[in-house]
N, C-alpha and C positions, 0 to 999 in steps of 0.2 A: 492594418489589423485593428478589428474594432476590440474594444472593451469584452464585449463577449465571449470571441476568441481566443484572447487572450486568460479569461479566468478558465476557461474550459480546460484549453492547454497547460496553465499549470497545473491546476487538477489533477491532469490525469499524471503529471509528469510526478507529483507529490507523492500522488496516492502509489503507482509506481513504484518509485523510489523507497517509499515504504514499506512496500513488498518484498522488495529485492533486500532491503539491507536486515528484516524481520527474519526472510527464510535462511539469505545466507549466512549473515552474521551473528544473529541471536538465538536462531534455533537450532541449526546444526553444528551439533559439537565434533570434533576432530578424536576418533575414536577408531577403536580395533575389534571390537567386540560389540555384539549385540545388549549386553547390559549399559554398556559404558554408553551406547547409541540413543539408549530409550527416554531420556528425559534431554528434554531442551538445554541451554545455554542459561537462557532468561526465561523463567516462567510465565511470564508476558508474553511473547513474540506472538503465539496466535491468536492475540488478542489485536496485536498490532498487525498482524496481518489481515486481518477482516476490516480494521479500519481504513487500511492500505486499498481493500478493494470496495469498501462503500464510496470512498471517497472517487474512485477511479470510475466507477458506475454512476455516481450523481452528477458528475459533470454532466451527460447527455441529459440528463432531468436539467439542471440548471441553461445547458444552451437551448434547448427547448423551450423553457419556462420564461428567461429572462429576454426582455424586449428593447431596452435602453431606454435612451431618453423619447 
């Protein structure tokens, strides 16, 4: 596995990762009601989610872009 592939795939496994734990963990709060539904966990989280997917979409720009040595 070269250098390459290797930063790619963490990337996307980061960026990923960020996602998942953005949407499930920080944004959706455990609720019964549509009020108690409407606002986030962490007022952050879709912030962290779009960094979750820039991240996860730059990789292909980066294994494209980088050539090694």
């Amino acid at each position: 596995m070269t250098i390459r592939s290797l930063v790619t795939v963490l990337m996307i496994l980061i960026g990923t990762g960020l996602m998942v734990v953005s949407y499930f963990f920080l944004a959706t709060p455990a609720c019964n009601t549509s009020v108690e539904c409407s606002n986030p966990e962490v007022a952050s989280a879709a912030g962290i989610f779009v960094v979750g997917i820039l991240i996860a979409f730059s990789s292909g720009i980066f294994y494209s872009v980088y050539k090694g040595r």
